[in-house]
N, C-alpha and C positions, 0 to 999 in steps of 0.2 A: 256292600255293593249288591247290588239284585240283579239275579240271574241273565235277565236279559240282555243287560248292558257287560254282564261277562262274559255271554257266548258270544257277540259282537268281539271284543279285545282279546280272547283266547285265539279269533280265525285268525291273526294276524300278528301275536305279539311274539316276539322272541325269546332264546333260552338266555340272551344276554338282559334283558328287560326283565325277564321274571328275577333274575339271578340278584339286579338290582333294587326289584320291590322286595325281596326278602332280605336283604342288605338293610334296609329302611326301615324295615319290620323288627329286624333283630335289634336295630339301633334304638326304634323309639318305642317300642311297646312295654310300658311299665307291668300292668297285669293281666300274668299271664294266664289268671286261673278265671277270666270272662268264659262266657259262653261262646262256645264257637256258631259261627255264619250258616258252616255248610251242614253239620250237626249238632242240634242240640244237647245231647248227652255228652258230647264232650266241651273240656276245654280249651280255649288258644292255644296254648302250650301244647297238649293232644294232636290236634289238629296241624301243629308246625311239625310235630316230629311224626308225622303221616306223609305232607305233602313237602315239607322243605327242608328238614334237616340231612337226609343223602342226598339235596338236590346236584345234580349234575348237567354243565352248561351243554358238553357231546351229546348226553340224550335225547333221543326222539320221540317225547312224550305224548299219550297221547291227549285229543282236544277235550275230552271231560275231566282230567286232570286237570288240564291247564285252568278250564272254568271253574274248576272246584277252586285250584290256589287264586285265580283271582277274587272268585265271592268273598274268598276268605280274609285275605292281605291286602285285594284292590285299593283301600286308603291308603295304601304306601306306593302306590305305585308313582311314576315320573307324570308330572302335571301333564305334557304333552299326550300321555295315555289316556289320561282322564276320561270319561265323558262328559261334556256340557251341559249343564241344563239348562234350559229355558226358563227366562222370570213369566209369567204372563201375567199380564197386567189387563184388567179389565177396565171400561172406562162404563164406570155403571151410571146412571142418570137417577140421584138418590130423591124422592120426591119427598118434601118435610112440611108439616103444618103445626104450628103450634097446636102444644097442648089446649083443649078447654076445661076448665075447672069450674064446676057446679056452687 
């Protein structure tokens, strides 16, 4: 997820929602030894037990945490967190002429 669309979901997400994308994360992430999001020297696994493995739901974390666990987990998070992208579709007016051959 990139940054920006994580600092939008960190102003607003909850300790029960994060609690949940790490739930998701834990379930479905086969390899744990990828490169992580928010740091390149380390790996996923690294990176989990930085920001989610003492996570706790009473904590009052603060908002560059949060944006860091979401860069990093956001594909786990609940569809309804998501953010949407937009298709954009152009409606381009392609102008064609046969080839001529000499």
């Amino acid at each position: 997820m990139n940054r920006t669309d994580a600092k939008k979901i960190a102003e607003t997400i909850t300790n029960e929602e994060l609690n949940e994308m790490f739930e998701n994360a834990k379930a479905n992430i086969t390899d744990w030894t990828k490169v992580s999001v928010v740091n390149n020297g380390m790996s996923k696994g690294s990176a989990w037990n930085i920001l989610a493995s003492d996570f706790d739901i009473e904590t009052n974390y603060h908002n560059l945490a949060k944006v860091n666990m979401v860069r990093e987990f956001g594909e786990f998070l609940p569809n309804y967190l998501k953010p949407v992208k937009e298709t954009k579709t152009k409606n381009i007016n392609v102008v064609h002429q046969e080839p001529r051959f000499k």
